[in-house]
TIDREN-58990 format. One record per residue: residue in three letters; x, z, y of N, C-alpha, C in turn. Coordinates in nm, 3 decimals, decimal comma, always signed. Example, Ala and Ser with C-alpha at 12.3 -4.5 7.8 and 13.67 -1.06 7.14 Angstrom:
BEGIN
aa  n.c1  n.c3  n.c2  ca.c1  ca.c3  ca.c2  c.c1  c.c3  c.c2
ALA  +1,319  +0,780  -0,569  +1,230  +0,780  -0,450  +1,320  +0,780  -0,330
SER  +1,285  +0,708  -0,225  +1,367  +0,714  -0,106  +1,290  +0,787  +0,003
***
This chain:
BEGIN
aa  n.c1  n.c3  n.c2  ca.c1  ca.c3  ca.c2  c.c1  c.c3  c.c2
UNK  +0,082  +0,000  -0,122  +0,000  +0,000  +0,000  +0,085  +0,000  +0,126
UNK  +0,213  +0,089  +0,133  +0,298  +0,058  +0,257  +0,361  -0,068  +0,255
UNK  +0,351  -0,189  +0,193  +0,379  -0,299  +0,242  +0,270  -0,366  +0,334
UNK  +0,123  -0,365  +0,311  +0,004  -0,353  +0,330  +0,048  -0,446  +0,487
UNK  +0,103  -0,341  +0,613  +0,086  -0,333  +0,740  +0,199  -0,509  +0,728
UNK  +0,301  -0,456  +0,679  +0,445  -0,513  +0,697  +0,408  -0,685  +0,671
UNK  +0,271  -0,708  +0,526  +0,215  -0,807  +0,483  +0,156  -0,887  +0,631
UNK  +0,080  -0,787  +0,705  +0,007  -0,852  +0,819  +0,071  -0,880  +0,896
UNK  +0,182  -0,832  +0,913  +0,246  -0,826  +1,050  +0,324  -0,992  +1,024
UNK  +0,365  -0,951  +0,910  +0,502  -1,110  +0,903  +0,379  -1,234  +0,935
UNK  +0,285  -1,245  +0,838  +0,193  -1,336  +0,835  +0,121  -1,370  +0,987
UNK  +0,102  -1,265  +1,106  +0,104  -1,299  +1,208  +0,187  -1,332  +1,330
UNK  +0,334  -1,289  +1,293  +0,429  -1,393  +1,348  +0,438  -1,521  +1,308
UNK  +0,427  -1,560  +1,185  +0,418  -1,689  +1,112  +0,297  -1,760  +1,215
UNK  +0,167  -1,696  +1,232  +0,074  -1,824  +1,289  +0,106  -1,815  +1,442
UNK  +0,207  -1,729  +1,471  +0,180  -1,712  +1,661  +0,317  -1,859  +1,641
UNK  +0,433  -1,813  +1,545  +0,531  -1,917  +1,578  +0,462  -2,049  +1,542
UNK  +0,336  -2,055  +1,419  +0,313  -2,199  +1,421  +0,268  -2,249  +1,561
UNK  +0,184  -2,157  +1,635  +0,097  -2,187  +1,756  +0,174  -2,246  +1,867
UNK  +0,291  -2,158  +1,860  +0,394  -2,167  +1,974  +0,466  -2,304  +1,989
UNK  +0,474  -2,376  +1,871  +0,514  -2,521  +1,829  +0,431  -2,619  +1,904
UNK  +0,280  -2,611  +1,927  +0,209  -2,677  +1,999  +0,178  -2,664  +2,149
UNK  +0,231  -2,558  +2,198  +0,201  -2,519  +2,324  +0,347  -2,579  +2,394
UNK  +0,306  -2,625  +2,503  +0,407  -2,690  +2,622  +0,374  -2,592  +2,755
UNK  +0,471  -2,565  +2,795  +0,499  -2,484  +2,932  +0,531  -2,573  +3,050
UNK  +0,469  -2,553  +3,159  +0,559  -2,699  +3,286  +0,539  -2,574  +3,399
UNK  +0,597  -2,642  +3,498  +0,605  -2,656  +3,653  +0,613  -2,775  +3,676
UNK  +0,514  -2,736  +3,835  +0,473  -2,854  +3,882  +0,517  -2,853  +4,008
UNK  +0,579  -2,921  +4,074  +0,624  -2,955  +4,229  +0,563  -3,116  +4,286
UNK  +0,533  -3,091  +4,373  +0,526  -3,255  +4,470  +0,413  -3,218  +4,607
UNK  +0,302  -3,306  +4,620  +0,234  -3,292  +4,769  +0,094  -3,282  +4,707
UNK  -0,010  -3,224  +4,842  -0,112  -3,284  +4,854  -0,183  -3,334  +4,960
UNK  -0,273  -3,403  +4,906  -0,360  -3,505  +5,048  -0,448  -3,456  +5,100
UNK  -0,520  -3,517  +5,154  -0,674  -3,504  +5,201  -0,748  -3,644  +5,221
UNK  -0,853  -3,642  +5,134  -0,932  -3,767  +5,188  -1,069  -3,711  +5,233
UNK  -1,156  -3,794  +5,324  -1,294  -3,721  +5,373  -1,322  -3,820  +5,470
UNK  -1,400  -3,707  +5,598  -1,445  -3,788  +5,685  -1,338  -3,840  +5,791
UNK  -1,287  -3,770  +5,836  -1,141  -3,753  +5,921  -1,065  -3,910  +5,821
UNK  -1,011  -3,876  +5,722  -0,932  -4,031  +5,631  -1,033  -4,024  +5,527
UNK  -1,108  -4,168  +5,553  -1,213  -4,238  +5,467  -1,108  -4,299  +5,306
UNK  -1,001  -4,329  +5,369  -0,940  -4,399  +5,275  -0,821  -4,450  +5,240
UNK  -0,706  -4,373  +5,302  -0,568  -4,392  +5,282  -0,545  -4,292  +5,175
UNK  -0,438  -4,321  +5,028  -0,465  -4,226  +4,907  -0,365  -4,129  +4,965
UNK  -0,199  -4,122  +5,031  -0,116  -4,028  +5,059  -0,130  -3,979  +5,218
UNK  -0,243  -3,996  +5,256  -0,226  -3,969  +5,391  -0,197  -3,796  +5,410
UNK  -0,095  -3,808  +5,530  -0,046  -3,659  +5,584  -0,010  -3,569  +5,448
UNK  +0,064  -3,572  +5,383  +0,117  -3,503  +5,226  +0,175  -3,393  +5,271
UNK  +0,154  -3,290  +5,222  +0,216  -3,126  +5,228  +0,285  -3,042  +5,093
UNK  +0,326  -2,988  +5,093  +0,421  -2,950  +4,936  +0,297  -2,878  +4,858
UNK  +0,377  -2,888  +4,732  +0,265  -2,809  +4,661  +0,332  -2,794  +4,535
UNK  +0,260  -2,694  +4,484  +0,333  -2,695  +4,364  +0,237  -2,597  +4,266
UNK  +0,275  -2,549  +4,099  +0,176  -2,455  +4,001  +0,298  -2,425  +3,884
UNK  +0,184  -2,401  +3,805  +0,221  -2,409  +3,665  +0,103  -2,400  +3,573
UNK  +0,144  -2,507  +3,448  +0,021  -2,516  +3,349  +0,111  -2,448  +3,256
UNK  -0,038  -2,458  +3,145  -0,007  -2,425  +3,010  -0,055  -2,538  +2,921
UNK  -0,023  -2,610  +2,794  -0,124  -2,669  +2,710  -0,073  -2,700  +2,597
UNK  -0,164  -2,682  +2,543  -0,201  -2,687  +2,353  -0,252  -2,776  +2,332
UNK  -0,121  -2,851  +2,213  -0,175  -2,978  +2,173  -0,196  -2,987  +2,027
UNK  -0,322  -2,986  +2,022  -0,383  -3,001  +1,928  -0,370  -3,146  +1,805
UNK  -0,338  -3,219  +1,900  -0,245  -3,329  +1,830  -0,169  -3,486  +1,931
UNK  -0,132  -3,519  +1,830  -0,020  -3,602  +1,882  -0,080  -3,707  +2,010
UNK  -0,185  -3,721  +2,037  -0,281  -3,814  +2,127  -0,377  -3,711  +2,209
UNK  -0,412  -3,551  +2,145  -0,514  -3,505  +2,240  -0,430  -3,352  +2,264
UNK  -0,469  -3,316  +2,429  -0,431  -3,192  +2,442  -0,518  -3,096  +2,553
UNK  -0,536  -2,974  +2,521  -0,610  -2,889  +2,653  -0,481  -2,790  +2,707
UNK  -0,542  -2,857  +2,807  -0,437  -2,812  +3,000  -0,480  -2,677  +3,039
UNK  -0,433  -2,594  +3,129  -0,496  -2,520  +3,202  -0,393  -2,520  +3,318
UNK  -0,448  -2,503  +3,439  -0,310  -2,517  +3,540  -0,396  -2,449  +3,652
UNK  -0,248  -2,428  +3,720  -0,303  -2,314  +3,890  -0,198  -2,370  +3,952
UNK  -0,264  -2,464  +4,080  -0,174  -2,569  +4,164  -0,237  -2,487  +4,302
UNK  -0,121  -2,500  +4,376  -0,138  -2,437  +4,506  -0,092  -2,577  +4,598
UNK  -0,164  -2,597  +4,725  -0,133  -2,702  +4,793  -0,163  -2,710  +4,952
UNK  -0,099  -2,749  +5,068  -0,163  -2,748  +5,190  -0,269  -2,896  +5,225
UNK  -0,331  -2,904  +5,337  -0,381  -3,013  +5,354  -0,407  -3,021  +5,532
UNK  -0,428  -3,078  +5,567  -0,429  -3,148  +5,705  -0,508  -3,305  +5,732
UNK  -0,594  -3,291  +5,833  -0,582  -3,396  +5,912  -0,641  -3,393  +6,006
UNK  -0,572  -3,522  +6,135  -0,625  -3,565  +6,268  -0,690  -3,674  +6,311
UNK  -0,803  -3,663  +6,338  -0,851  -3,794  +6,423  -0,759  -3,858  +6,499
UNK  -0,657  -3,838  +6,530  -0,551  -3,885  +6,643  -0,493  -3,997  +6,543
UNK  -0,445  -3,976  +6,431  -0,374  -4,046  +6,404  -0,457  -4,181  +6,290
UNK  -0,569  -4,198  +6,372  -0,635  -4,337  +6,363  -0,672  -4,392  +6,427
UNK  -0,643  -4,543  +6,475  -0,682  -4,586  +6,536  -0,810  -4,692  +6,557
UNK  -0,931  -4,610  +6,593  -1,098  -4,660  +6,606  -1,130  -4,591  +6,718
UNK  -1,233  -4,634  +6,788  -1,281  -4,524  +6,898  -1,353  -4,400  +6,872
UNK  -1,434  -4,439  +6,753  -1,494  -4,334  +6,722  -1,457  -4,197  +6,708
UNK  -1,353  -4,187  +6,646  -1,238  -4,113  +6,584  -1,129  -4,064  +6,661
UNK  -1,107  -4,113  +6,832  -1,049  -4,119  +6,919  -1,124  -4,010  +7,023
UNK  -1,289  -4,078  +7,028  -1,339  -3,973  +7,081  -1,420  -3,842  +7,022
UNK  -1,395  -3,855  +6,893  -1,450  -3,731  +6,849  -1,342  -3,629  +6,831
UNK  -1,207  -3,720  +6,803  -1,098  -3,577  +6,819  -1,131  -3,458  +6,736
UNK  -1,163  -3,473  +6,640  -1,139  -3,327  +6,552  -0,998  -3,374  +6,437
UNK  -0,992  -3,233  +6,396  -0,856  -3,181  +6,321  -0,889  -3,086  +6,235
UNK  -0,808  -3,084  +6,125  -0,833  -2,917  +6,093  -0,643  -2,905  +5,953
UNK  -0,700  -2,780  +5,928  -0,537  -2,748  +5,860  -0,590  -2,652  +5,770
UNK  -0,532  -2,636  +5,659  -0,563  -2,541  +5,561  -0,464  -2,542  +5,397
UNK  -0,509  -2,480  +5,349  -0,451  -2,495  +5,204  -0,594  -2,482  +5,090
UNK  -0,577  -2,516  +4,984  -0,601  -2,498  +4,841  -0,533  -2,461  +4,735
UNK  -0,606  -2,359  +4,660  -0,552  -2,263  +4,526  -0,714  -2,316  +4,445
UNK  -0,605  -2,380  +4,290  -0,712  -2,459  +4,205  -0,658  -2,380  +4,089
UNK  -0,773  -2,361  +4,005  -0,781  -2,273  +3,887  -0,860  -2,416  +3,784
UNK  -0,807  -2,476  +3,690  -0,897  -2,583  +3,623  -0,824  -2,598  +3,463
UNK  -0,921  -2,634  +3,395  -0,911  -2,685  +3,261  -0,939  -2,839  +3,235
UNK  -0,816  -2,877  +3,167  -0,873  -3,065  +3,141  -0,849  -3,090  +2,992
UNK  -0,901  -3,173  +2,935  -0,861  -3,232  +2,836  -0,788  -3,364  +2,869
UNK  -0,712  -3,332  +2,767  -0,592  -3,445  +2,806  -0,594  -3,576  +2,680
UNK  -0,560  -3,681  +2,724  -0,564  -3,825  +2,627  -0,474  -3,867  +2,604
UNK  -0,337  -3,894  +2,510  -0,248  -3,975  +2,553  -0,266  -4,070  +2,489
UNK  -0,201  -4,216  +2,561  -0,247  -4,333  +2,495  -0,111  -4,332  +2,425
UNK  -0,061  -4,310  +2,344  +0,088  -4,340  +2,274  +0,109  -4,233  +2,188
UNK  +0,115  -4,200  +2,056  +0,143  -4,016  +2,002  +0,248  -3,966  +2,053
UNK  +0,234  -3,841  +2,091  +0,326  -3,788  +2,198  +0,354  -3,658  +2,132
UNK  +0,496  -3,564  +2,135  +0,527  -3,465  +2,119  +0,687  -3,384  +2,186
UNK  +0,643  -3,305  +2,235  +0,788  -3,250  +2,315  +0,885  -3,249  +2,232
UNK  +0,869  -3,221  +2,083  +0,951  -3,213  +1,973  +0,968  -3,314  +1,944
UNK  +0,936  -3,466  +1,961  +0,970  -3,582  +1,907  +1,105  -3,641  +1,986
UNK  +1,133  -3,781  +1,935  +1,257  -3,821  +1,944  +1,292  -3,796  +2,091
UNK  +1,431  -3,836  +2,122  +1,472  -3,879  +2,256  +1,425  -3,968  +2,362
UNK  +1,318  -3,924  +2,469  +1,271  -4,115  +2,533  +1,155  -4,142  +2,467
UNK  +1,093  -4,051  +2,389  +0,926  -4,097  +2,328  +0,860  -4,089  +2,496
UNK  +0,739  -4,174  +2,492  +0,673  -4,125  +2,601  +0,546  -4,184  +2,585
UNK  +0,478  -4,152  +2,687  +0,329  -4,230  +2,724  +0,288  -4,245  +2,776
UNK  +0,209  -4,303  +2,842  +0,109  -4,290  +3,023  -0,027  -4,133  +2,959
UNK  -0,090  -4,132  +3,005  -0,192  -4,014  +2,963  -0,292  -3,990  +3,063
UNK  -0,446  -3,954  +3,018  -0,522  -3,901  +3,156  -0,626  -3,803  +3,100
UNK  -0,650  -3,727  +3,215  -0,686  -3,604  +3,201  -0,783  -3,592  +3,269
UNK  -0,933  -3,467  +3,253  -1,008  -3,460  +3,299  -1,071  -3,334  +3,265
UNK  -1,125  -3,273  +3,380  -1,229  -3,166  +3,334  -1,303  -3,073  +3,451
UNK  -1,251  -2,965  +3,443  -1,370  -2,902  +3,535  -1,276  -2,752  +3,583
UNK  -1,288  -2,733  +3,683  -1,190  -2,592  +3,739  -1,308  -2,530  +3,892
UNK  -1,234  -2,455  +3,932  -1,277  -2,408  +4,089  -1,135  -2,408  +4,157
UNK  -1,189  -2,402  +4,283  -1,075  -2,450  +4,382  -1,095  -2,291  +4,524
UNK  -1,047  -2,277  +4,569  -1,007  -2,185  +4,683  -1,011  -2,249  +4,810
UNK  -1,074  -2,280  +4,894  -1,079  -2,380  +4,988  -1,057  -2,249  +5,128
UNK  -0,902  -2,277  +5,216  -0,908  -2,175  +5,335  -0,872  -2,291  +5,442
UNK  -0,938  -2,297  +5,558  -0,891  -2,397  +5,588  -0,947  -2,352  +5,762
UNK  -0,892  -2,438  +5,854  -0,917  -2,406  +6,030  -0,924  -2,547  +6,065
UNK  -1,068  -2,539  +6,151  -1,080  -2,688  +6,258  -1,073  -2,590  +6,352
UNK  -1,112  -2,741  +6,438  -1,078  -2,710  +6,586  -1,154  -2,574  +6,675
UNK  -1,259  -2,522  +6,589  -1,380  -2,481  +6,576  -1,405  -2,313  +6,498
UNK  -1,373  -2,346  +6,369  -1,426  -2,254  +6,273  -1,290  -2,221  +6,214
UNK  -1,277  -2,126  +6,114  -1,220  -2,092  +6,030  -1,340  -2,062  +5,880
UNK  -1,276  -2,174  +5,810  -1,348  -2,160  +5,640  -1,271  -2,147  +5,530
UNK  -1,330  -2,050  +5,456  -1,329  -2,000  +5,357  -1,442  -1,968  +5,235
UNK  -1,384  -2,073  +5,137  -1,492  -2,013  +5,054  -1,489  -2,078  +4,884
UNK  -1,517  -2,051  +4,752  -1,488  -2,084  +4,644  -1,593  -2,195  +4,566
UNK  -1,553  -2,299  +4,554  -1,637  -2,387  +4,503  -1,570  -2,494  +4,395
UNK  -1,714  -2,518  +4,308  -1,617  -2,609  +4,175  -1,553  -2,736  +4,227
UNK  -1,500  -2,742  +4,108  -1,374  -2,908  +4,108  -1,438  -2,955  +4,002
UNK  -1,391  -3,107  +4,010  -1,416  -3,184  +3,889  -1,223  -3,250  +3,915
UNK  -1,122  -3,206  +3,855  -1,020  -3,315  +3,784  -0,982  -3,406  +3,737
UNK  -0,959  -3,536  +3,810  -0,912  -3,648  +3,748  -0,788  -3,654  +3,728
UNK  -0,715  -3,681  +3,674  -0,546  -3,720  +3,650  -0,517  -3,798  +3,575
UNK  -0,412  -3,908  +3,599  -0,330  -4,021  +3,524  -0,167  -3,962  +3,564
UNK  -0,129  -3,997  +3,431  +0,050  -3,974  +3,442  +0,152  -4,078  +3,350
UNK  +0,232  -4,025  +3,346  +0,339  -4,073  +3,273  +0,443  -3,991  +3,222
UNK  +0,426  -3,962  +3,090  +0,542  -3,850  +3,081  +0,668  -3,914  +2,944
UNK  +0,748  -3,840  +2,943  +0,884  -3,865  +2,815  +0,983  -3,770  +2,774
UNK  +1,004  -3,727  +2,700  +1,086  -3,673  +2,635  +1,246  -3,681  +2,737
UNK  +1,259  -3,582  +2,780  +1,465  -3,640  +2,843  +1,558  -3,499  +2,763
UNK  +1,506  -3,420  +2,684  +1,555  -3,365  +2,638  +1,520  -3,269  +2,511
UNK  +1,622  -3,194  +2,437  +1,526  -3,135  +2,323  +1,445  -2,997  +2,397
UNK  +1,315  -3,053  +2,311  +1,175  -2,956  +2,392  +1,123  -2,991  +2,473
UNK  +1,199  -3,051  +2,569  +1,192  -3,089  +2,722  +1,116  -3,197  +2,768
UNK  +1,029  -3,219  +2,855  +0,953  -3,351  +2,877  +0,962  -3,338  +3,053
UNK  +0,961  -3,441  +3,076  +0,925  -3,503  +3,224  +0,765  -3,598  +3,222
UNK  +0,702  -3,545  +3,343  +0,595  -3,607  +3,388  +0,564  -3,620  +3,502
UNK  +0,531  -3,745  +3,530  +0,464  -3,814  +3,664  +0,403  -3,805  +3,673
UNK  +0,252  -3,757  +3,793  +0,128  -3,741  +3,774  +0,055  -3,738  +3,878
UNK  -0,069  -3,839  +3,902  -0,127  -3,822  +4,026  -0,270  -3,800  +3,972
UNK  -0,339  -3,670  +4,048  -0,477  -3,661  +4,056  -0,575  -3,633  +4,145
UNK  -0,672  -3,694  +4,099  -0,770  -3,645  +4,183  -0,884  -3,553  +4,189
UNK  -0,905  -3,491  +4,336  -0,998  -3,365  +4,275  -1,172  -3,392  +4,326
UNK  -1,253  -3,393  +4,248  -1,380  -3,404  +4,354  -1,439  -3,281  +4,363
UNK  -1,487  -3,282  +4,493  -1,534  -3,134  +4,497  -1,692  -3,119  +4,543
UNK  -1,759  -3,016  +4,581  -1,876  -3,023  +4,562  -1,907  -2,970  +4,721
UNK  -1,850  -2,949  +4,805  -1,827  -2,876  +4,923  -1,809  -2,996  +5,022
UNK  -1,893  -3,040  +5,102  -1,865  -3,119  +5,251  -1,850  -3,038  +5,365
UNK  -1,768  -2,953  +5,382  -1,758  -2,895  +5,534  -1,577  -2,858  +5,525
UNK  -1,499  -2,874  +5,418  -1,362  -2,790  +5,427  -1,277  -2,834  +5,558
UNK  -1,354  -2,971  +5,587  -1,283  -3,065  +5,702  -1,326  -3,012  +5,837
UNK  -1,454  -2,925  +5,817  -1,540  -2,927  +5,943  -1,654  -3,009  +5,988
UNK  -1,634  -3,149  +5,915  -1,742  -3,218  +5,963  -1,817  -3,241  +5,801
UNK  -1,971  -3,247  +5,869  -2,065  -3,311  +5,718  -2,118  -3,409  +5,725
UNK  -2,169  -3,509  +5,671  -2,168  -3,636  +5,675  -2,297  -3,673  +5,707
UNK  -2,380  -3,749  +5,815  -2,478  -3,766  +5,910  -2,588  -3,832  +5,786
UNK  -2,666  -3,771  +5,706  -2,733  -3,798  +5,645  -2,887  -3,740  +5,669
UNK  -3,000  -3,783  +5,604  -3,133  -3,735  +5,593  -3,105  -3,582  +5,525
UNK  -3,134  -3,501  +5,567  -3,160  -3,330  +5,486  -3,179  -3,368  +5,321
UNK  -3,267  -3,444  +5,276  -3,333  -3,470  +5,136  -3,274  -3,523  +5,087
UNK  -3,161  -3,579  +5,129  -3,030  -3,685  +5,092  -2,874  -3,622  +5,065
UNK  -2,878  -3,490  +5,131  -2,760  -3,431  +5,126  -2,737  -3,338  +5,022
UNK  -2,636  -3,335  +4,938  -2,548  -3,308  +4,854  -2,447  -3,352  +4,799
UNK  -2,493  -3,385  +4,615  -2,351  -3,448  +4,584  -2,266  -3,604  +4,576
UNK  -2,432  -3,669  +4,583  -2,374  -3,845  +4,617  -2,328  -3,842  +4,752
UNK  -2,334  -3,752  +4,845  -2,298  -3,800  +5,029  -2,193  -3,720  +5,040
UNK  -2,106  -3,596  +4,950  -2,006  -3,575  +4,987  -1,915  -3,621  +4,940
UNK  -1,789  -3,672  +5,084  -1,708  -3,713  +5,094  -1,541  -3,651  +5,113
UNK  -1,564  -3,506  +5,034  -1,442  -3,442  +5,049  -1,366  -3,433  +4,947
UNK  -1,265  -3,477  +4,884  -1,154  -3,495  +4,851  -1,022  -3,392  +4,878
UNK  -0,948  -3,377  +4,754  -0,824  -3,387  +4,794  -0,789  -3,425  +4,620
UNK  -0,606  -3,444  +4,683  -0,557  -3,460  +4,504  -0,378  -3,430  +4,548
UNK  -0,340  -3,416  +4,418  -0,225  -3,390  +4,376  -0,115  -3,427  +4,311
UNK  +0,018  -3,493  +4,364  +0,107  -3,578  +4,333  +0,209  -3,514  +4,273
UNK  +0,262  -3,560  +4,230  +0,399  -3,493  +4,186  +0,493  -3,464  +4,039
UNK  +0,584  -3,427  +4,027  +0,647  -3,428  +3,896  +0,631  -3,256  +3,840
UNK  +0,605  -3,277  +3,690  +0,597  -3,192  +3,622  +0,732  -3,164  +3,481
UNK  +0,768  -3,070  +3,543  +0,916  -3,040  +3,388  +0,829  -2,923  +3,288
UNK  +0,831  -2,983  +3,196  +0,748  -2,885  +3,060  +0,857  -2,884  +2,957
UNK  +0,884  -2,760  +2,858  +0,913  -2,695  +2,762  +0,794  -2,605  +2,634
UNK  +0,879  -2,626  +2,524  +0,822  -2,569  +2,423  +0,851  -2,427  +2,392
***
């Protein structure tokens, strides 16, 4: 019977080290944007640093679940477009975002941190998180917590043992039209989630270990 404990114990290092085989560790460094009413439509406009760290378990060689906490600033000015509209309405605003999200991940190529030298794949990701929105116009100061939806496409590869490099740009949609300050001139019965136009997303390189 006193082997009993010693039986459980080995047998649950055994499944934490199998577990540990599938799990990848990263940091993430690069920028983020802002798209909205202020920029309808430039993808890197005004970029600010940013950076996190995920976790994810890959369940296999093509599918994996993410979890990541990306911190990022954001900005923008009517000034720096040139329309009248936008000239004379003159608003601005400045802020940051803290994103808490889960994605499932796709890779198109079988992929593993443990595989050869230079394996790689493109990959995209998707799912659902909340975001931290603190942010100052010309006007207000806002604050307040609302969901994300996660898009992401990358490119990642093997450059060392364990070791992977990834490229990665995403996008976030959010459910919130005011982080900018302005909301978008619609009918009352019309406003929500087809008329908001607030955006942001997240560029940058990711170094992961096993």
């Amino acid at each position: 019977m006193k082997r009993v404990p010693w039986t459980f114990f080995l047998i649950s290092l055994c499944i934490n080290a199998a577990g540990q085989r599938n799990a990848d560790y990263g940091i993430f460094g690069g920028v983020s944007s802002y798209l909205g009413d202020i920029n309808p439509s430039k993808l890197m406009y005004s970029p600010l640093p940013a950076g996190g760290v995920l976790y994810r378990y890959n369940f296999h060689p093509r599918q994996a679940l993410r979890a990541n906490i990306f911190f990022g600033g954001l900005r923008a000015r009517d000034s720096d477009f040139n329309n009248s509209f936008q000239i004379n309405r003159n608003s601005s605003f400045s802020g940051s975002v803290g994103e808490l999200a889960v994605q499932y991940e796709f890779n198109f190529l079988p992929y593993t941190t443990q595989g050869r030298l230079w394996d790689f794949t493109p990959y995209f990701a998707a799912g659902m998180g909340v975001v931290y929105l603190n942010t100052r116009t010309t006007e207000l100061q806002l604050a307040t917590f609302q969901p994300v939806v996660p898009f992401s496409v990358g490119f990642k590869a093997n450059i060392h043992k364990n070791m992977g490099l990834e490229v990665e740009y995403g996008f976030r949609k959010t459910f919130y039209d005011n982080f900018d300050g302005l909301k978008d001139i619609v009918a009352p019965s019309d406003d929500g989630l087809i008329h908001n136009n607030d955006w942001y997303s997240f560029a940058g390189i990711v170094l992961t270990w096993k």
